[in-house]
KENU-161281 format. One line per field, with one value per residue (C-alpha): residue in three letters; x, y, z; residue number from 1. Coordinates in steps of 0.25 Angstrom, whole numbers, always signed. Example, Ala and Ser with C-alpha at 12.3 -4.5 7.8 and 13.67 -1.06 7.14 Angstrom:
2
r = ALA SER
east = +49 +55
north = -18 -4
up = +31 +29
k = 1 2
***
This chain:
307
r = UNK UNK UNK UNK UNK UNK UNK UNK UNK UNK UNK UNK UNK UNK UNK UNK UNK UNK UNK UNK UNK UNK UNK UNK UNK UNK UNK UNK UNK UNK UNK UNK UNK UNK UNK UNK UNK UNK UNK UNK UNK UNK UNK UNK UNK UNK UNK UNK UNK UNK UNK UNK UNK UNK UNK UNK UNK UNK UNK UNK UNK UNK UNK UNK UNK UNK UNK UNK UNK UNK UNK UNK UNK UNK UNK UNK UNK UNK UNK UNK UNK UNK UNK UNK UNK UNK UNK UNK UNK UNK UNK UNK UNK UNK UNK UNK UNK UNK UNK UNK UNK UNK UNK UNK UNK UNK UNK UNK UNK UNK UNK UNK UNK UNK UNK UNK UNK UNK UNK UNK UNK UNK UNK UNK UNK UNK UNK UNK UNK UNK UNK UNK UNK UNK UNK UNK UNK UNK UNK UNK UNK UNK UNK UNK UNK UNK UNK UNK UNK UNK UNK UNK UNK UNK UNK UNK UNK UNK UNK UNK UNK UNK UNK UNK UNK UNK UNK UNK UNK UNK UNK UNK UNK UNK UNK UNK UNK UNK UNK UNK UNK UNK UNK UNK UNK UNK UNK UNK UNK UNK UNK UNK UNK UNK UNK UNK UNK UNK UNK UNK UNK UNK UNK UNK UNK UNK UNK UNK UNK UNK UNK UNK UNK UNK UNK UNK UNK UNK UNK UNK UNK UNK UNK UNK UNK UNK UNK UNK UNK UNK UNK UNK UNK UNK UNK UNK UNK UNK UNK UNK UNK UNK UNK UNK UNK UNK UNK UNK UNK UNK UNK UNK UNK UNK UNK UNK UNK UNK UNK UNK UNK UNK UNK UNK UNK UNK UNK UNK UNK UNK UNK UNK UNK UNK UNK UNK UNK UNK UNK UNK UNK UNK UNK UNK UNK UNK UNK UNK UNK UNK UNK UNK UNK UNK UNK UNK UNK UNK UNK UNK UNK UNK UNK UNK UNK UNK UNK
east = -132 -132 -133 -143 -150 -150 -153 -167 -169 -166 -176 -187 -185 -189 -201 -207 -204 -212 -221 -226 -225 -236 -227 -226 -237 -240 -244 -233 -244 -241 -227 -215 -207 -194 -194 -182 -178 -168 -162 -159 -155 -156 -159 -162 -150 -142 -141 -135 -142 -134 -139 -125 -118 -127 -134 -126 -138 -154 -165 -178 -191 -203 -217 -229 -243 -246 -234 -227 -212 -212 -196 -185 -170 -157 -146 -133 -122 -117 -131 -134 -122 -126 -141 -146 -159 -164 -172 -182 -194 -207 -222 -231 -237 -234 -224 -217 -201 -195 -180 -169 -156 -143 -149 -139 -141 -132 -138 -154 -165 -176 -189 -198 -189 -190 -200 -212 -211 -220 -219 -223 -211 -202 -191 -177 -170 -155 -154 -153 -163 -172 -160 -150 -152 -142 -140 -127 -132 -142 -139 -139 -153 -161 -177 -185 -199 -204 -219 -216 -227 -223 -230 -228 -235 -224 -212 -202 -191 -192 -182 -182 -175 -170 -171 -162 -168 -155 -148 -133 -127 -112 -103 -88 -80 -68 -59 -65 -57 -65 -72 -86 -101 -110 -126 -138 -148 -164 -166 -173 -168 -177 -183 -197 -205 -218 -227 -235 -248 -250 -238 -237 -223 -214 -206 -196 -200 -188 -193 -187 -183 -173 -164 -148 -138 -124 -114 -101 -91 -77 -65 -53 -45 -33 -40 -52 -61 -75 -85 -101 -111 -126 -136 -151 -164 -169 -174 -179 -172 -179 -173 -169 -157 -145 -130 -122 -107 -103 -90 -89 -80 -89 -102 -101 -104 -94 -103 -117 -129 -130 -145 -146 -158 -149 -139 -152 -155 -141 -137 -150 -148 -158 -167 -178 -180 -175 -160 -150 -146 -132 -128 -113 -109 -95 -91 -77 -69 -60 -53 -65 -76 -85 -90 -103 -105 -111 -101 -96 -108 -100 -89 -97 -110 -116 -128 -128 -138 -134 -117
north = +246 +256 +242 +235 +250 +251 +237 +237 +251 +244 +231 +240 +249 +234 +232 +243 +244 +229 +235 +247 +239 +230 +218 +210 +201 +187 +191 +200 +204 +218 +218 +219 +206 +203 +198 +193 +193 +184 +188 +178 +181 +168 +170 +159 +149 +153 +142 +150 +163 +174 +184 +187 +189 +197 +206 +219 +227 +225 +237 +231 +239 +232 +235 +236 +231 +247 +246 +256 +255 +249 +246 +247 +241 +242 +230 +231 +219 +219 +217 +207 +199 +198 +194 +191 +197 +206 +207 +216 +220 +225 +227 +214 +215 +210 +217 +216 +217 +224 +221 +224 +220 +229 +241 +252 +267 +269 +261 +258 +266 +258 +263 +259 +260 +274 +281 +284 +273 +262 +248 +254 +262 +250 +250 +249 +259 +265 +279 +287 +278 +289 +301 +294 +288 +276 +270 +261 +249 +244 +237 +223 +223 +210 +211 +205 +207 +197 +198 +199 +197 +201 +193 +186 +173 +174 +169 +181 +176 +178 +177 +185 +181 +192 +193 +199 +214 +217 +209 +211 +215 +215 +218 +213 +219 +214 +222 +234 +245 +258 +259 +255 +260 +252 +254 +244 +250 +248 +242 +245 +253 +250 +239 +240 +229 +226 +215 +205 +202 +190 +182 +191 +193 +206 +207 +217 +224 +232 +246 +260 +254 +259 +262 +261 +257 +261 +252 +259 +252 +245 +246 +240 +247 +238 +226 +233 +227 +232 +229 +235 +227 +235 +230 +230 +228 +215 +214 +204 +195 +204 +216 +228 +230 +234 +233 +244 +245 +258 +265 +276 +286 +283 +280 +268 +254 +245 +233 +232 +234 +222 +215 +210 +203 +196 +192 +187 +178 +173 +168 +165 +172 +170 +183 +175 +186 +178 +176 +184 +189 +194 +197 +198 +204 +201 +207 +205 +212 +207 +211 +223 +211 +209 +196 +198 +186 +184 +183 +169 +163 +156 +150 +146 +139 +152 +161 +176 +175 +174 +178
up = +810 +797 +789 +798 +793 +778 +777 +785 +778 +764 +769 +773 +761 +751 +762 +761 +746 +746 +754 +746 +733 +739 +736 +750 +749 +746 +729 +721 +712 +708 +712 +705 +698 +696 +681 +673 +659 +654 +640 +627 +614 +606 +591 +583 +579 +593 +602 +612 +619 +612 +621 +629 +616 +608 +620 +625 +631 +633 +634 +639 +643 +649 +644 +650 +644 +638 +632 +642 +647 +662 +663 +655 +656 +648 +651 +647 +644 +658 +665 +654 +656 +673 +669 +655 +656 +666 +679 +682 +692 +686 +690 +687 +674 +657 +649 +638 +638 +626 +626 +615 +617 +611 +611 +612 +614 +602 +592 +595 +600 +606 +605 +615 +627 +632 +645 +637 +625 +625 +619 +604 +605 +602 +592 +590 +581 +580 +588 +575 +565 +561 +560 +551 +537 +544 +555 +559 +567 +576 +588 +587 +594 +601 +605 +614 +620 +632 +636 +655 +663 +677 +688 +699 +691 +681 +680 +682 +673 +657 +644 +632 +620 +611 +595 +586 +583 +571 +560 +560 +545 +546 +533 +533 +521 +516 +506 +506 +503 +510 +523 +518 +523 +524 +521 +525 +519 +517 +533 +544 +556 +570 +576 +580 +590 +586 +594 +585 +589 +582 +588 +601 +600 +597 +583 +579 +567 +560 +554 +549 +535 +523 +536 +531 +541 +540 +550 +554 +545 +552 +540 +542 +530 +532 +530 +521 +528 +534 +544 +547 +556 +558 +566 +558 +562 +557 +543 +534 +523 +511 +517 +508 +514 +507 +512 +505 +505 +502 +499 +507 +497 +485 +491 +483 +485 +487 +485 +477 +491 +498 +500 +513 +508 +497 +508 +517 +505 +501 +513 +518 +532 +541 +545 +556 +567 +576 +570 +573 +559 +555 +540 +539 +525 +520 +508 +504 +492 +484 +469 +467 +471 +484 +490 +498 +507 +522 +531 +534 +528 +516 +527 +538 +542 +548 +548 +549 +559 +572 +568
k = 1 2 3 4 5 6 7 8 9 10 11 12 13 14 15 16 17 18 19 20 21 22 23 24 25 26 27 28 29 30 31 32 33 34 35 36 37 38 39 40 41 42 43 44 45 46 47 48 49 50 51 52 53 54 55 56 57 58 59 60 61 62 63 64 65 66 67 68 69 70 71 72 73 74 75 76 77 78 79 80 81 82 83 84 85 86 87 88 89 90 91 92 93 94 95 96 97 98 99 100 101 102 103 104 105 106 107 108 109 110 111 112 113 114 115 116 117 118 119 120 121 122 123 124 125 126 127 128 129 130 131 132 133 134 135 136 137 138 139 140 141 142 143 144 145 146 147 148 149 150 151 152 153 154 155 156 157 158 159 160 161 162 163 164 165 166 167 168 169 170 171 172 173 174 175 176 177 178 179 180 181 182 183 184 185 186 187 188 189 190 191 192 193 194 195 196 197 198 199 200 201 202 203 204 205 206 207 208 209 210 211 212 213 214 215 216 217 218 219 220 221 222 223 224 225 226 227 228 229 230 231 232 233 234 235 236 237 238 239 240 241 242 243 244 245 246 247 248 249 250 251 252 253 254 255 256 257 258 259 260 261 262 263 264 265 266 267 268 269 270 271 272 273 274 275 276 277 278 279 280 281 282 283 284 285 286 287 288 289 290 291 292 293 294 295 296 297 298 299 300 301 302 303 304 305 306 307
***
């Protein structure tokens, strides 16, 4: 009898939920939808969707016309694993989704995706960007923005494919005989959005220039050899940006600075927005001389972008 109870309590409480929402009738117009997002990351030169290997969190907020924040959602690698994407109920009407993928607390603040903030507000930036003179790493950020409408004419299933928002720089140094530090220097720091009129499409913009990056540095003094990834916002192949290998005790360099853009042009890596764009340095030493090559690119039939 007390189950016979709570479940006609529980079925009268959605009716007269229904009810007041004005949504038993033979039009849904003005009703709630379920809509659902399905998540790709496909970056130009991958066959496969790399989304499941490359993703460990999404932050999305929905946006109404006026640029005001209506929902907002953080998906962590367990829930993306059960569903890749994500299932939501919102009020009829267009939106626009912003969604970035990778986004820790530790390592990016998002701009845009707080009570009171407003689709201007967008940006990506590390927590302490405008306090240090460095920073160690971004995340390895993805972007996306999907126009929604919301409507019971409309189809209620969508798929957003994610960019790559950073370029991975990673340094593998063999022979060195002290614990180096590392400096990127001359680079921008944050990621901004920006919508483009004239293609009607969303771009990332990178901004905050002459921002240095220092990675934390993995030695291995046995073997002397050391290791340093960072995550950087995407720059282009006339960068100014400068790798300096430094020796800590002298304040030294242990190699001349290193162009990025001069590496860009060497090996002809490919900087298209929609490549996934790794750079991995190696610099090995040997009898007081260093080598400074691309990892892997002089042995194998491989392209930084996408490693």
């Amino acid at each position: 009898m007390k189950l016979y109870k709570a479940i006609r309590f529980l079925m009268l409480s959605g009716i007269l939920t229904l009810v007041l929402s004005g949504c038993i009738r033979e039009s849904l117009e003005g009703c709630p939808l379920d809509t659902l997002l399905r998540f790709t990351y496909k970056p130009r030169g991958s066959a496969a969707d790399l989304f499941g290997e490359r993703v460990q969190r999404v932050r999305l907020c929905v946006y109404r016309p006026d640029g005001s924040i209506e929902h907002m959602q953080t998906l962590e690698k367990s829930e993306l694993d059960r569903l890749q994407g994500v299932e939501m109920y919102l009020p009829q009407g267009n939106y626009t989704v912003v969604l970035w993928a990778n986004a820790s607390d530790a390592q990016t603040k998002l701009g845009g995706f707080s009570e009171g903030e407003t689709i201007r507000n967008l940006s990506a930036s590390h927590p302490h960007a405008e306090t240090s003179a460095s920073i160690p790493t971004l995340d390895r950020l993805l972007f996306a923005v999907t126009p929604l409408t919301v409507s019971e004419h409309e189809t209620g299933d969508h798929t957003v494919n994610f960019s790559p928002g950073t370029i991975r720089v990673s340094l593998h140094l063999d022979g060195v005989s002290v614990q180096p530090v590392v400096h990127i220097t001359g680079m921008e720091s944050a990621l901004r959005p920006v919508f483009d009129e004239t293609s009607g499409t969303w771009r990332l913009q990178s901004v905050s220039r002459n921002k240095t990056f220092q990675p934390a540095v993995a030695y291995d003094v046995t073997n002397r050899h050391a290791n340093a990834t960072t995550d950087i916002p995407r720059f282009k192949a006339d960068t100014p940006g400068m790798v300096e290998i430094i020796d800590p005790t002298t304040g030294n360099h242990i190699v001349p600075p290193i162009s990025l853009a001069g590496l860009i042009a060497r090996y002809h890596i490919p900087m298209e927005e929609d490549i996934e764009v790794t750079i991995p340095i190696e610099i090995t030493f040997t009898n007081g001389h260093a080598k400074i090559t691309i990892r892997n690119w002089e042995n194998q039939n491989v392209k930084p972008g996408g490693v």
